[in-house]
ZAMARGU-4260 file (C-alpha; in steps of 0.2 Angstrom, whole numbers, plus 5000, padded with zeros to 4 digits):
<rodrens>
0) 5630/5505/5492 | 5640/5487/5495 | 5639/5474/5507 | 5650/5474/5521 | 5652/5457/5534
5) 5645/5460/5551 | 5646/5442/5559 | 5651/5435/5543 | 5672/5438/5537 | 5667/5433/5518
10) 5653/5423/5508 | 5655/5417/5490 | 5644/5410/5477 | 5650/5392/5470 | 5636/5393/5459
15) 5619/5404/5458 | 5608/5398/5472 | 5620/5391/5486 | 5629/5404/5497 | 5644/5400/5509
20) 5648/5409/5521 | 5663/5412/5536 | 5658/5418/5552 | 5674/5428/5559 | 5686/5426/5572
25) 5683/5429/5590 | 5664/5432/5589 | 5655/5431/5607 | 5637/5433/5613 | 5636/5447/5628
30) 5632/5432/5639 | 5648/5423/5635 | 5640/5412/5623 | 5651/5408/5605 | 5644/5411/5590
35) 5640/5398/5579 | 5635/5392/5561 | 5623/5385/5569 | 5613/5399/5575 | 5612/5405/5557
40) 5601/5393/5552 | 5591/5393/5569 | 5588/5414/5566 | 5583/5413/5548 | 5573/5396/5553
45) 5564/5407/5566 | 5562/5421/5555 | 5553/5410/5542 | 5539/5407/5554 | 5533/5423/5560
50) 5518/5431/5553 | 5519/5446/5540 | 5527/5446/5523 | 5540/5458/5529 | 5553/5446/5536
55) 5550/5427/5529 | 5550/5435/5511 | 5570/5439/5515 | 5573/5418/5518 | 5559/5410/5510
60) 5569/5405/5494 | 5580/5394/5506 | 5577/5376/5503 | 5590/5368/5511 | 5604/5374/5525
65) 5622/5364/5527 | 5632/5370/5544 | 5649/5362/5537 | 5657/5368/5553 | 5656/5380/5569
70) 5660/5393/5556 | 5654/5389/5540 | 5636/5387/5535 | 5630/5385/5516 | 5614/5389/5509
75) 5606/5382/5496 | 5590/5392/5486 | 5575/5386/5477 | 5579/5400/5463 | 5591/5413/5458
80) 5586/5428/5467 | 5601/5441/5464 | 5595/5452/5483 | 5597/5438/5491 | 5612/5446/5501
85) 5602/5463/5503 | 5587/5454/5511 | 5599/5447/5525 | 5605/5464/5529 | 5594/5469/5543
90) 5592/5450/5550 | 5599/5446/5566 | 5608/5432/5574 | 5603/5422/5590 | 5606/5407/5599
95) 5592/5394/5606 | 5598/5398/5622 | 5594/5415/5620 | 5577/5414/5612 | 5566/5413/5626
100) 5570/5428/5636 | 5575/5437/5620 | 5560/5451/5621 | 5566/5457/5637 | 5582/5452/5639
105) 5591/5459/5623 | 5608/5450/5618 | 5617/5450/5604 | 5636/5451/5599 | 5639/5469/5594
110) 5651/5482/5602 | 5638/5487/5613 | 5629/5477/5626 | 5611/5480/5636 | 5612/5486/5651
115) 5593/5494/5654 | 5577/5500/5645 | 5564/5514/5655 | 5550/5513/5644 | 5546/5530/5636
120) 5562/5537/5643 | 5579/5529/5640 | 5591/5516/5635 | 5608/5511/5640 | 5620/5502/5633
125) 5639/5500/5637 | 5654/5494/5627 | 5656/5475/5626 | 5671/5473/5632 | 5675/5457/5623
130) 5669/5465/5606 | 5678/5455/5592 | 5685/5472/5586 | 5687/5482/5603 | 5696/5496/5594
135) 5678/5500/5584 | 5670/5507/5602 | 5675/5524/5605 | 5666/5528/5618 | 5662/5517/5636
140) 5642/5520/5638 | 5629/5526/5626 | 5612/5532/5635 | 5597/5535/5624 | 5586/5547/5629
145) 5569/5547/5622 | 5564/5565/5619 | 5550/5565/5605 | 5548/5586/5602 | 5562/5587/5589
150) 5565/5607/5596 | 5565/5599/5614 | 5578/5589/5610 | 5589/5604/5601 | 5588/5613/5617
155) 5593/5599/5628 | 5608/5598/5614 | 5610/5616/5617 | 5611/5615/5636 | 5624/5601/5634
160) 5612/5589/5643 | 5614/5576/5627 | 5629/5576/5616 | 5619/5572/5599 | 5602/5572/5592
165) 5599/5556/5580 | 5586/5563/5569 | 5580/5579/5567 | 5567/5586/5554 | 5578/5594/5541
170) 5567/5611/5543 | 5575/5614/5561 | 5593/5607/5555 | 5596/5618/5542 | 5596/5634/5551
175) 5609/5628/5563 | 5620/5623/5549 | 5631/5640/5552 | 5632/5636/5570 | 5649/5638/5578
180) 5642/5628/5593 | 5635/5613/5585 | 5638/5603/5570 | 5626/5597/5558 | 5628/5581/5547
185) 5613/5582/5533 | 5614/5570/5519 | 5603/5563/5504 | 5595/5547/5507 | 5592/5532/5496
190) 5574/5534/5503 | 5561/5546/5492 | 5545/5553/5492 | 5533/5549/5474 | 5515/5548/5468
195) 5509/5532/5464 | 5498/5537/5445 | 5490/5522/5443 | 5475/5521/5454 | 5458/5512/5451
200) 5447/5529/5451 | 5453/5542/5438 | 5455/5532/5422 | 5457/5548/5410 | 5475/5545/5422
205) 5475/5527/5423 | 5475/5523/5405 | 5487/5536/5394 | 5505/5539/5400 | 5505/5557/5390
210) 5492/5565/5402 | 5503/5558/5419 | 5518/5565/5408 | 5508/5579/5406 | 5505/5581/5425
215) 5522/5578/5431 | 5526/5592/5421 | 5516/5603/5432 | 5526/5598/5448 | 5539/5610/5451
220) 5554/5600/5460 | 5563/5614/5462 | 5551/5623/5474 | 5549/5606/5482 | 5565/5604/5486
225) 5566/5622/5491 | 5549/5623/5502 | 5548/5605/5510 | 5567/5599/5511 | 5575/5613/5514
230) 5585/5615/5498 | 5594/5598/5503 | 5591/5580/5494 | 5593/5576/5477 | 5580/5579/5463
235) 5579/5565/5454 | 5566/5554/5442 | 5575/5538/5443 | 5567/5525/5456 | 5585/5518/5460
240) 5596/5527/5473 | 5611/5540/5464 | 5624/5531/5474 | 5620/5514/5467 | 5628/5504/5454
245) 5611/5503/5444 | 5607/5524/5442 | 5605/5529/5427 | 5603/5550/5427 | 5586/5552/5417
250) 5579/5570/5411 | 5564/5567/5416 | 5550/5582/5413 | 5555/5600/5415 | 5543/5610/5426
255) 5530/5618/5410 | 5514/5621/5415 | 5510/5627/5397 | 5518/5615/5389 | 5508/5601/5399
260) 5492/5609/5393 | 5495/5607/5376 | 5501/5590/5379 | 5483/5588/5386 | 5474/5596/5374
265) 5480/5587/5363 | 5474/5571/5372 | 5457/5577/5371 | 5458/5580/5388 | 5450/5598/5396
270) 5443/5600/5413 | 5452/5587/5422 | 5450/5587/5440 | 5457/5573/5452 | 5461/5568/5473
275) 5480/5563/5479 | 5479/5554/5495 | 5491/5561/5508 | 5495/5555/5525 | 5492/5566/5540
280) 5506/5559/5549 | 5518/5564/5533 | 5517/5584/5532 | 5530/5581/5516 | 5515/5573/5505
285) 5502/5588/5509 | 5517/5600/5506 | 5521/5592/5489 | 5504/5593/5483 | 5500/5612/5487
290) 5516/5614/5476 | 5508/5602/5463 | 5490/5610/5464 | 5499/5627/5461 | 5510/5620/5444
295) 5492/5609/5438 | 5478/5623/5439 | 5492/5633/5427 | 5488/5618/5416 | 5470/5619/5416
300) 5471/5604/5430 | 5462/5606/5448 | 5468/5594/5461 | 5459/5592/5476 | 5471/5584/5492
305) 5463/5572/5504 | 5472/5569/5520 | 5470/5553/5527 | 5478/5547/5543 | 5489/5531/5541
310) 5475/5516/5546 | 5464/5527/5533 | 5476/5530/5521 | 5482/5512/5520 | 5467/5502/5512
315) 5464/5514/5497 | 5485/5513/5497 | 5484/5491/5494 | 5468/5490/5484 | 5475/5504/5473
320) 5457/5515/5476 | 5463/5530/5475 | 5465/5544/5458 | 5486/5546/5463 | 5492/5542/5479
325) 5507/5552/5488 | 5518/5537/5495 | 5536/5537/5503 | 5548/5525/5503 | 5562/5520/5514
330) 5579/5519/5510 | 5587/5503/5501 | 5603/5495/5492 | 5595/5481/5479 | 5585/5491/5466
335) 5573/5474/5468 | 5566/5481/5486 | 5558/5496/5475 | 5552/5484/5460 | 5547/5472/5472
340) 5537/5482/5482 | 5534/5499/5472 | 5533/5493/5454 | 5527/5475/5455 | 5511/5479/5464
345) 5506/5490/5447 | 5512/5476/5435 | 5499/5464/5442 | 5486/5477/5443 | 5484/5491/5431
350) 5502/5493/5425 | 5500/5485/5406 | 5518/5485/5400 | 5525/5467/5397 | 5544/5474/5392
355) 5544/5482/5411 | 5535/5466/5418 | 5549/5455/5409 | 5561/5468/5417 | 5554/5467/5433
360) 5558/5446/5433 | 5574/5447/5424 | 5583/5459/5435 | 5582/5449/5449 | 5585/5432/5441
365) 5606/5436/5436 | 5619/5439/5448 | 5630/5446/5434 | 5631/5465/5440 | 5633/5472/5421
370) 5619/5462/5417 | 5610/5467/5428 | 5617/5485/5426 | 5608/5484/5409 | 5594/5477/5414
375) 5589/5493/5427 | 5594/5504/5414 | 5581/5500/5401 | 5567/5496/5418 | 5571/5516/5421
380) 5569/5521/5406 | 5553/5512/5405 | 5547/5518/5423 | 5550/5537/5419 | 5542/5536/5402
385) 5526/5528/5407 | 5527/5535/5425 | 5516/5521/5433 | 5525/5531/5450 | 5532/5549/5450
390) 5549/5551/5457 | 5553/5567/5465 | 5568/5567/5475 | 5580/5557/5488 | 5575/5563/5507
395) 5588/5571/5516 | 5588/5565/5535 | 5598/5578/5547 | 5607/5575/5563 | 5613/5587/5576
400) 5631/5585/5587 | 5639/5592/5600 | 5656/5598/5596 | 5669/5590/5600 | 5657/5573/5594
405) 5667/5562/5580 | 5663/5546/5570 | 5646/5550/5568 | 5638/5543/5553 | 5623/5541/5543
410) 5624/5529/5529 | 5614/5529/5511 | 5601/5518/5520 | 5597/5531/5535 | 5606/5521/5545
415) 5614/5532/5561 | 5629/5523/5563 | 5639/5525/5582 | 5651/5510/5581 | 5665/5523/5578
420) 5658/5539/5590 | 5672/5548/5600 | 5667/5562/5612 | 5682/5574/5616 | 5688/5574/5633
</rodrens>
């Protein structure tokens, strides 16, 4: 869960808002084209003026850009913002040359290099044969095939008519984990499914932090793990991934249906019934909450589950309308993606806790790592105690090879790596 230069050989910090960093040796567009400091600021300049939140909040703090040379560019930030570096992670670099035909004619300066796009049925990429780093290619073309039946894909993996299967559902991986004629790479994510516990619509929920520690107590993660992911992932309560810097191990609440009742008794609370909002596109969610509606009416509790589709599910999602909301997140490095996004959005409306709201703010206002260390320590603690959002485990993501296939990687983030693939001869 550290940075690693991809265009850029090294960066540094002369003090807390300017970054400067050092393009690498040798670096060359597919067209022929050098890569330039230049194109830095002409990237992130073009980011910062398409619509959505998404992308201009990942270099909207930049006030001010300095190209010192063809390799060096400093960037100068309104304010401290310690995921700075995080943010610019999935951001990629262009020439002006190249923007115009850009959509169409895809160029960048990676090992691989477009060669062809069949809507709805392949892409093919070859090596780059003036690659920076040529050794990093293990292979001389990459064609992907767009099969979207996960068990259609298995078979033609089977047959030998495709060397690897990128993502697969973990349910149809695990049974092939013994195979003696494929491999299978499965591996927590920092991605996790939760249950957002502070909607607008129950408030016997909403406004007391014993009855949701009551309720997480009836979800049993075990069985979770077991029925929707297979056995595989990590149980966890902590919002920031286990690889990280930042995790802090929390005990969290162990599975007592019992003891949750007396816990809600002893609220004053008796007949409790309430929604979670799943998403019909996301089996997981509807899965989890059977689990959940099994561990609740053990308490006393009856949980009804409302399956939404995504357009449907979405509003009540924002405006917070909902009793508890089944949500999933993707998988991040900066713990500040998750506050920012996961936490933050409860701060402004419904979570009352300033210590986590000064938390929030702080955390991402230091670049000392301790500091922040410490910081995310106590925010966990916070999060699991109040449980404005129920953690219940990092998502495993599965792929299936051929064997004989090496190099083959899937990072923290979910990220299927290539750059290093060999295939036996």
């Amino acid at each position: 869960m550290s940075y690693v230069g991809d265009l850029a050989a090294s960066w540094e910090n002369p003090d807390d808002v300017t970054y400067v960093f050092t393009l690498k040796d040798g670096l060359t567009y597919h067209n022929g084209q050098a890569v330039e400091a230049s194109h830095v600021q002409f990237s992130f300049e073009r980011i910062g003026k398409q619509k959505g939140p998404i992308w201009v909040n990942r270099v909207k703090n930049i006030s001010k850009y300095e190209v010192v040379d063809t390799k060096t560019i400093k960037l100068t930030l309104d304010a401290v913002q310690a995921d700075f570096i995080d943010g610019l992670v999935p951001l990629s670099i262009i020439s002006p040359e190249l923007e115009a035909d850009i959509a169409t004619k895809p160029v960048g300066a990676g090992p691989f290099q477009f060669v062809s796009w069949t809507p709805n049925d392949n892409i093919q990429l070859e090596a780059f044969p003036n690659y920076y780093d040529a050794a990093t290619t293990g292979v001389e073309k990459l064609t992907f095939r767009i099969l979207t039946d996960p068990q259609i894909a298995i078979t033609n993996l089977q047959s030998g008519d495709v060397d690897a299967v990128m993502v697969v559902p973990v349910a149809q991986a695990v049974p092939l984990k013994d195979s003696t004629d494929l491999q299978t790479v499965i591996v927590p994510t920092s991605g996790f499914p939760l249950i957002e516990m502070l909607g607008k619509n129950n408030e016997t929920i909403r406004g007391n932090a014993k009855v949701r520690q009551a309720l997480a107590m009836c979800l049993d993660k075990d069985s979770v793990q077991a029925t929707v992911y297979n056995g595989e992932g990590l149980q966890k309560w902590s919002f920031v991934p286990s690889s990280h810097w930042a995790y802090k191990e929390e005990a969290g609440y162990k599975y007592d249906p019992a003891g949750a009742k007396t816990i809600l008794d002893g609220e004053g609370v008796t007949g409790l019934e309430f929604s979670v909002l799943c998403i019909t596109e996301y089996p997981d969610g509807e899965k989890t909450a059977t689990i959940w509606q099994s561990g609740l009416a053990e308490a006393g509790v009856k949980l009804n589950i409302d399956v939404r589709a995504l357009n449907d599910w979405l509003p009540h999602y924002i405006d917070h309308t909902y009793d508890v909301i089944w949500n999933a997140f993707p998988g991040f490095a900066d713990p500040n993606y998750f506050v920012s996004f996961g936490l933050a959005p409860h701060i402004a409306d419904g979570w009352t806790n300033p210590d986590a709201a000064k938390l929030a703010t702080d955390s991402n206002q230091t670049l000392d790592q301790a500091k922040r260390t410490e910081l995310y320590a106590q925010l966990q603690d916070i999060t699991v105690a109040d449980l404005p959002v129920l953690i219940i485990q990092e998502t495993p993501q599965a792929s299936i090879l051929a064997n004989g296939i090496t190099g083959w990687e899937i990072n923290p983030l979910g990220y299927v790596y290539q750059n290093h693939v060999k295939k036996a001869s």
